[in-house]
C-alpha positions in Angstrom: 72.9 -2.1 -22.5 75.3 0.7 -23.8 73.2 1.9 -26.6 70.4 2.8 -23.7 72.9 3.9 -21.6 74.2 6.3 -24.3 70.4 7.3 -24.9 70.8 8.7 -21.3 73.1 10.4 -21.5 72.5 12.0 -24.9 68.9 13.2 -23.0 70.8 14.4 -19.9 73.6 16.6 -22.0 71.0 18.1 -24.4 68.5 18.8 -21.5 71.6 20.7 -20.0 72.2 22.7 -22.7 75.8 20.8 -23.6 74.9 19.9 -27.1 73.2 23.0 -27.7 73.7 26.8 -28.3 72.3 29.2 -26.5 71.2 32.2 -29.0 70.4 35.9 -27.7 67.7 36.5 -30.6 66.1 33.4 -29.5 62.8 34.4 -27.3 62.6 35.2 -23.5 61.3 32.2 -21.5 60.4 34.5 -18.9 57.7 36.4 -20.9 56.8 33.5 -22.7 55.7 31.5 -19.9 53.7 34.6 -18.6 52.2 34.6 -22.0 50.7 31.6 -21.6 50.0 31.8 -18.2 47.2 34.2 -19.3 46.0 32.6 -22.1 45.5 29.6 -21.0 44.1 30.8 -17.4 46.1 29.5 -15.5 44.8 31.4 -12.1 45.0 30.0 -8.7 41.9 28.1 -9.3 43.1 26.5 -12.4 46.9 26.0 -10.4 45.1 24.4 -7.3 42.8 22.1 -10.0 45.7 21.1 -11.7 47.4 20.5 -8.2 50.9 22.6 -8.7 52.5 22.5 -5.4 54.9 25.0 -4.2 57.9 22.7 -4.1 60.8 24.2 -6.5 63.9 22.0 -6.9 66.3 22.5 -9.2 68.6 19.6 -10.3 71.3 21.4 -11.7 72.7 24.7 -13.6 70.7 25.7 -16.4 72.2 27.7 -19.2 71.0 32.0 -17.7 68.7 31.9 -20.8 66.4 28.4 -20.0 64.4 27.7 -17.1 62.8 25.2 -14.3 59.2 24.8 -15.0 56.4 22.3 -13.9 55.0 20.7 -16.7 51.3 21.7 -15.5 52.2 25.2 -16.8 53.3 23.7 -20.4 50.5 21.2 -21.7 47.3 19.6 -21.1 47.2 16.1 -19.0 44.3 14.3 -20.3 42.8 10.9 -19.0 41.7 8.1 -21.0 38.2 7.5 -21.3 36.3 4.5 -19.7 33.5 2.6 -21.3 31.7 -1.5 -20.6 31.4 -2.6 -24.0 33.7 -2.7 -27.3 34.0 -4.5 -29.9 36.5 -6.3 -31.7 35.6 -4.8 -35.3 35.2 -1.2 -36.6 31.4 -0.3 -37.6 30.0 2.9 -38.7 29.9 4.6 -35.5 32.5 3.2 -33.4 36.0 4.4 -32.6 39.5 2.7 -32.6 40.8 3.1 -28.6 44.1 2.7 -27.9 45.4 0.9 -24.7 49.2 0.0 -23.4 49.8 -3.1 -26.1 49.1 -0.6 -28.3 53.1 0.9 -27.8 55.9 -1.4 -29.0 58.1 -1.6 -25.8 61.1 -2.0 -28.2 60.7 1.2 -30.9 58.1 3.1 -28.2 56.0 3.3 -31.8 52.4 2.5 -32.2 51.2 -1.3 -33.7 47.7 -1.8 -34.2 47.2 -5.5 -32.7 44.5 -6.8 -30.9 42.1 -3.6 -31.6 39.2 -2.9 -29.5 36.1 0.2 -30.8 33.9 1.9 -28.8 30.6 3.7 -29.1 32.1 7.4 -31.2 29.6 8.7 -28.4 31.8 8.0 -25.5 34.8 10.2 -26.0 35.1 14.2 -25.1 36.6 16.3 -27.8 39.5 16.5 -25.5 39.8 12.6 -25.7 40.6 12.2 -29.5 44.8 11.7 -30.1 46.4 14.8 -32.0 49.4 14.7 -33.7 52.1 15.9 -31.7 50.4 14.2 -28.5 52.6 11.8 -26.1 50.8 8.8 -25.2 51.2 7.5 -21.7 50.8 3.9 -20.3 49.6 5.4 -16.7 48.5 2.4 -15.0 49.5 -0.8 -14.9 50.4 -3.9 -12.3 54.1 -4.3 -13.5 56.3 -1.3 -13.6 58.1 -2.4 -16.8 54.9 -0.7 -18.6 53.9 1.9 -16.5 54.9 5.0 -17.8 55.9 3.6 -21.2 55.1 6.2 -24.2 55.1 7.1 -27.9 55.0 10.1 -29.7 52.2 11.3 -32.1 53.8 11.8 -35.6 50.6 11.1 -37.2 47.0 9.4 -36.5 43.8 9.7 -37.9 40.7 11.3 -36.8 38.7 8.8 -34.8 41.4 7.5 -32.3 40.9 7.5 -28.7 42.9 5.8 -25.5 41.8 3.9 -22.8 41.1 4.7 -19.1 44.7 3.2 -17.9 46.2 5.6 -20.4 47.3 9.4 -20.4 47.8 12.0 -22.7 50.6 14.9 -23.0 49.1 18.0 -24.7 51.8 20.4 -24.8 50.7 24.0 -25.4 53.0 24.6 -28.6 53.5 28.8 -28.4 56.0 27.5 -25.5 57.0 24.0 -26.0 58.0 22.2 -28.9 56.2 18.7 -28.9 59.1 16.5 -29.7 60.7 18.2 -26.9 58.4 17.7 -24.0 57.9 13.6 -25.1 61.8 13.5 -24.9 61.3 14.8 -21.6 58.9 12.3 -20.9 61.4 9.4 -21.6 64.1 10.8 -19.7 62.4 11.6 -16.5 60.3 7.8 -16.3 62.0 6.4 -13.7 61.0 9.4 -11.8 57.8 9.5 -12.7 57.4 5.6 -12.0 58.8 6.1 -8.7 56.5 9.0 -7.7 53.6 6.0 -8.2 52.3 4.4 -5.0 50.1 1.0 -4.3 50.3 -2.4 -6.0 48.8 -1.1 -9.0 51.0 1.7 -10.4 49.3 4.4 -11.2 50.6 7.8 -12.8 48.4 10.8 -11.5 47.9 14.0 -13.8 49.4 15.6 -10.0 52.6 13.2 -10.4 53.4 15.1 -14.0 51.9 18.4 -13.7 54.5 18.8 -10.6 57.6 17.8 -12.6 59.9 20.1 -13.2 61.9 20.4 -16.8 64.0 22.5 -18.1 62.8 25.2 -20.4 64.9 26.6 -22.9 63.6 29.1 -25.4 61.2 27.3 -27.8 63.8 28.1 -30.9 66.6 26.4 -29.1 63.8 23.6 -28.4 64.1 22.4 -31.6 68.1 22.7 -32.1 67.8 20.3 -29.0 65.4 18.0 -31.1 67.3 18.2 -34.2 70.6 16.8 -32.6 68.9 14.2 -30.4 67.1 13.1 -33.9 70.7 12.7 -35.4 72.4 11.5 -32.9 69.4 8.9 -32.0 69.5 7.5 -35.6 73.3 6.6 -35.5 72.6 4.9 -31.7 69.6 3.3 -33.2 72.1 1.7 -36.5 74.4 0.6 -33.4 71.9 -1.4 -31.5 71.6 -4.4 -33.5 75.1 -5.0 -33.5 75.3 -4.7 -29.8 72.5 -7.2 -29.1 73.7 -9.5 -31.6 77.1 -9.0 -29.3 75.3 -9.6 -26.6 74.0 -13.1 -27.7 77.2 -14.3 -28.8 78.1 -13.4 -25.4 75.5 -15.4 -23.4 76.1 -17.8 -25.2 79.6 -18.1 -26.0 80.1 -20.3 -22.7 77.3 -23.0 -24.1 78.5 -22.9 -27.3 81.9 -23.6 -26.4 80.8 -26.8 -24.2 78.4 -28.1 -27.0 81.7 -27.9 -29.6 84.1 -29.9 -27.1 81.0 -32.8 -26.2 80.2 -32.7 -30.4 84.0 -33.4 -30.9 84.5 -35.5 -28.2 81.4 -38.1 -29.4 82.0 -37.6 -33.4 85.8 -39.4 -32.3 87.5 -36.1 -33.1 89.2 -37.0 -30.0 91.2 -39.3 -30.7 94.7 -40.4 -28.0 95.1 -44.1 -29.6 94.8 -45.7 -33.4 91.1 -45.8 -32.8 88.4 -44.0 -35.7 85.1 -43.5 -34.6 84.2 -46.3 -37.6 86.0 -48.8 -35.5 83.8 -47.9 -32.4 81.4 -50.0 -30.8 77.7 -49.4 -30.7 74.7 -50.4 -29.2 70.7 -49.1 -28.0 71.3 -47.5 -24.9 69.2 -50.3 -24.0 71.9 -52.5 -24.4 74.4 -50.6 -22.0 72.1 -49.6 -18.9 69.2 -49.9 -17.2 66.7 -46.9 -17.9 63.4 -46.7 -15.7 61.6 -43.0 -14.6 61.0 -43.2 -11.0 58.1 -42.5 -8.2 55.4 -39.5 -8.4 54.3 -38.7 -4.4 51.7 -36.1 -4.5 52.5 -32.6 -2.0 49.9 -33.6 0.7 51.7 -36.9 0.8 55.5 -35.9 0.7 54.2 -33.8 3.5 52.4 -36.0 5.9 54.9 -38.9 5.5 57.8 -38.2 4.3 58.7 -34.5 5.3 61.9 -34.0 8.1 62.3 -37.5 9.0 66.0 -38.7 10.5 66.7 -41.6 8.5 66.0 -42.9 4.7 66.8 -42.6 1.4 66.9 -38.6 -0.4 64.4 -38.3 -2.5 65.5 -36.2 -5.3 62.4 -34.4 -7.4 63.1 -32.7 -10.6 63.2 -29.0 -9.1 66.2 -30.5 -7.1 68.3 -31.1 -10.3 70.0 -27.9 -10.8 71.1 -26.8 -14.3 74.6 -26.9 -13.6 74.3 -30.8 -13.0 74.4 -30.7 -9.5 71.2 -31.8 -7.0 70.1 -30.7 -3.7 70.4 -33.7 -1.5 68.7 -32.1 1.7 65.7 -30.8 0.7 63.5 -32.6 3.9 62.2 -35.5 1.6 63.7 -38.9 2.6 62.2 -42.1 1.9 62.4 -44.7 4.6 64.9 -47.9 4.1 62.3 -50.0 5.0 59.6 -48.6 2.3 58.9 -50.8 -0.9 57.4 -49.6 -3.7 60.1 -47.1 -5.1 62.7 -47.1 -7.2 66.3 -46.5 -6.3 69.3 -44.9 -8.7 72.8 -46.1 -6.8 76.0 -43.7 -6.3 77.4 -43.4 -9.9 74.0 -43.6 -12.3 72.4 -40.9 -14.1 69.6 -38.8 -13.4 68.0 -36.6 -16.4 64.7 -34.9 -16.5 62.6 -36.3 -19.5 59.5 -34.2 -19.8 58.3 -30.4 -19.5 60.9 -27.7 -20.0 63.6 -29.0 -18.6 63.5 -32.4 -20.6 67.2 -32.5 -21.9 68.7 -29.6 -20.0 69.0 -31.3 -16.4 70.9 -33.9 -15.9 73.5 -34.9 -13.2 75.4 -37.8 -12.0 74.7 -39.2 -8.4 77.3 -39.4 -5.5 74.7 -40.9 -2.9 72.4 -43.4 -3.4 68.2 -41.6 -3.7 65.0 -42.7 -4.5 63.6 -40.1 -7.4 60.9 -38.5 -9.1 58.6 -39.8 -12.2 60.0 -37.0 -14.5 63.3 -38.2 -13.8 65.3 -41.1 -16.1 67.9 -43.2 -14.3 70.8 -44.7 -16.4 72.2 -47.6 -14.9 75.1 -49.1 -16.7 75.2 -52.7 -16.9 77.6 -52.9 -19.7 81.6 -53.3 -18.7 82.4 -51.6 -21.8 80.8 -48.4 -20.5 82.2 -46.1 -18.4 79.2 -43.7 -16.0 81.2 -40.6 -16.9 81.2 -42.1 -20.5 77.0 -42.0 -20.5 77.2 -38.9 -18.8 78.7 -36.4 -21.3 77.2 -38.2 -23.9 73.7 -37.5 -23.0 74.8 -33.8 -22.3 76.5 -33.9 -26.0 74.8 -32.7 -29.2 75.1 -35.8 -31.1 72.7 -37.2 -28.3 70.4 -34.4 -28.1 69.6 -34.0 -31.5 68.3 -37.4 -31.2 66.3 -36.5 -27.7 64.8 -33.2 -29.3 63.5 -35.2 -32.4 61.8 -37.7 -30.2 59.8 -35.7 -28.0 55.8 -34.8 -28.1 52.9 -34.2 -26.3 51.4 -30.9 -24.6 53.9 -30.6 -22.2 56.6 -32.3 -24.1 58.5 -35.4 -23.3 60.7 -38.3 -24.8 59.0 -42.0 -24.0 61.5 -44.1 -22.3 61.3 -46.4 -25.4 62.5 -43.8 -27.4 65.5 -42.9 -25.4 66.0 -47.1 -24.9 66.7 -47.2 -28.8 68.5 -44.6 -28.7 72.5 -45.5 -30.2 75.6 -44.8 -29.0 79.2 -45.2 -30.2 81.7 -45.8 -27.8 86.1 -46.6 -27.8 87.9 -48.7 -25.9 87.9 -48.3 -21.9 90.9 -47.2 -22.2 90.2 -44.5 -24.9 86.8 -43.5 -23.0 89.3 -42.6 -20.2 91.2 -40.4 -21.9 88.2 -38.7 -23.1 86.7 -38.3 -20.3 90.0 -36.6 -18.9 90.2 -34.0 -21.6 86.6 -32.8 -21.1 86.9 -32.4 -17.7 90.3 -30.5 -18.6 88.2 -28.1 -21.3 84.8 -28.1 -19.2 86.4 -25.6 -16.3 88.3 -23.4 -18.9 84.5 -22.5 -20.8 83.2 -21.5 -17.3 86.7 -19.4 -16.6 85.9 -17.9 -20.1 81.8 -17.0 -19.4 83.4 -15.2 -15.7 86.3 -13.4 -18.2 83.4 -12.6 -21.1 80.9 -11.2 -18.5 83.4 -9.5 -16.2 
């Protein structure tokens, strides 16, 4: 999206110095970090605990007055505490722990669903949240959470984090808080792809060896200051791209669902006829409408898997959503089997049930045997035209119907239901010329959805 794209960016120039200026007052870097070196203790004991390698990479010029450091020099990386019982509600001695559904994915801000308390006993001092803290999603079995944070503007006493969490503890004489959990953002995918193993795991190693950049603690928060502005004005863009970008995904569908509502509500009209001097009937009336065959796995495999000759048998995972179906999918049915149901070259196929019920549908050019969560429409009537039955069951004036109808678990529209359904339908002739300006219209929304996404 542009507006995180932007948020790059904005990270990458300030973390250059571009959007900043670099003051000779401000304080020296150089004897700042050796400042903290020895108050914190950072000896070669403490470097080889913290396990600061040697390796010193520099990604790019830094303004003469900043400087590469690894974070392990700048904060405190503390785990998340472990524990075998919580509870769901606060008591007297218990403590609210935070774990990785605890930070909105969205605003990277704290919510406070789904809470679990420990025993107040469990946690180290070091293991309570501070303001001015970044909290780290360190582990986690998907990398689209891994390494997610939030920043500490305020908390209350009694809040800890869990074991498959991580927290930044910047030493403030140096680093400015805001400035090091900006960091943090920025450098994720680089931190994510430092992880190894099927469970991604962020190591207090992986961070303590990253480098940043370290300007003077002063120009720190001129760097803060202008991302915060410039942050707020991307964050009043963002709902106007995402509302652009749903008009845009769906802009295609939209467009078909206008031409199928005009095209059935007779606003297509080539002769003298209205829409009140349409026909209608139950769709009863106009075709035959049966489900088709269940075969269980173990038995499409043993008998009817990769034979030479028979009927396709076309499941619902082979109707595609652009209305087209996978004839060779190593299911055939032999001529000579009785028991299933057929749908000829020309009839109708729609899925009926689950998710798809409504949104698949497709119009045969071979004659199959099918599945039980498929409908055939046969039409019977001579007043019908296939293509006719086809767009109307694809058109909102159907649907609405459909989507009323269905129910249970898994959702599903009985086949006595779709029977009674009505539809209104012109002349053969007029049905025709329908038909022919859909199919002119149809290509020019998918020419538009290549334009709109190109």
């Amino acid at each position: 999206m542009i507006v995180d794209d932007l948020k790059k960016s904005l990270y990458l120039a300030c973390f250059q110095g571009k959007l900043s200026v670099q003051n000779n007052t401000d304080s020296n870097v150089e004897e700042s970090l050796n400042q903290i070196i020895i108050d914190k203790q950072i000896d070669k004991k403490e470097i080889k605990k913290r396990k600061i390698n040697d390796e010193h990479i520099e990604a790019y010029q830094l303004p003469h007055t900043w400087k590469w450091v690894k974070m392990g020099y700048l904060c405190d990386v503390i785990r998340g505490l472990t524990f075998s019982t919580s509870y769901k509600e606060q008591k007297s001695d218990t403590i609210l722990v935070l774990r990785g559904g605890n930070i909105d994915s969205k605003t990277e801000e704290l919510i406070y669903d789904d809470n679990i308390y420990v025993d107040s006993s469990i946690p180290n001092s070091n293991q309570y949240l501070k303001v001015g803290d970044t909290l780290i999603v360190a582990s986690s079995g998907t990398k689209t959470s891994v390494g997610k944070s939030s920043f500490i503007h305020e908390v209350d006493d009694n809040v800890s984090f869990g074991g498959f969490m991580m927290v930044v503890r910047p030493y403030e004489q140096i680093v400015n808080p805001k400035y090091i959990s900006y960091q943090i953002k920025m450098y994720r995918n680089k931190i994510i792809n430092d992880t190894n193993g099927y469970i991604s795991n962020i190591t207090n190693e992986i961070l303590n060896n990253l480098m940043i950049p370290l300007p003077p603690i002063e120009e720190q928060q001129r760097i803060v200051n202008k991302i915060e502005m410039l942050l707020d004005k991307l964050n009043d863009i963002k709902p106007i791209e995402e509302e652009l970008n749903a008009m845009k995904s769906n802009f295609s569908n939209d467009m078909i669902k206008s031409i199928l509502n005009e095209a059935y509500s007779g606003e297509f009209t080539f002769t003298n006829e209205k829409i009140d001097d349409w026909n209608q009937q139950n769709l009863i009336k106009i075709a035959d409408i049966y489900t088709g065959n269940s075969i269980s796995e173990s038995v499409k495999k043993n008998k009817y898997m990769n034979l030479s000759d028979g009927y396709n048998y076309i499941a619902t995972k082979d109707l595609k959503f652009d209305h087209t179906f996978n004839y060779n999918n190593g299911v055939k049915i032999p001529y000579s089997e009785s028991g299933f149901k057929y749908a000829d070259k020309n009839d109708i196929l729609m899925c009926i049930e689950g998710g798809s019920a409504g949104k698949k549908i497709g119009i045969l050019s071979e004659k199959v045997c099918y599945g039980n969560k498929l409908c055939k429409f046969s039409i019977i009537s001579s007043d019908i035209l296939p293509k006719y039955l086809y767009y109307y069951l694809q058109s909102p004036v159907f649907l609405k119907n459909f989507y009323e109808n269905l129910s249970g678990i898994i959702g599903g529209v009985s086949i006595n239901k779709i029977k009674n359904i009505v539809i209104k339908y012109p002349s053969i002739e007029e049905q025709k010329k329908i038909i022919d300006k859909i199919e002119q219209l149809l290509p020019l929304c998918n020419d538009v959805e290549k334009l709109v996404n190109s």
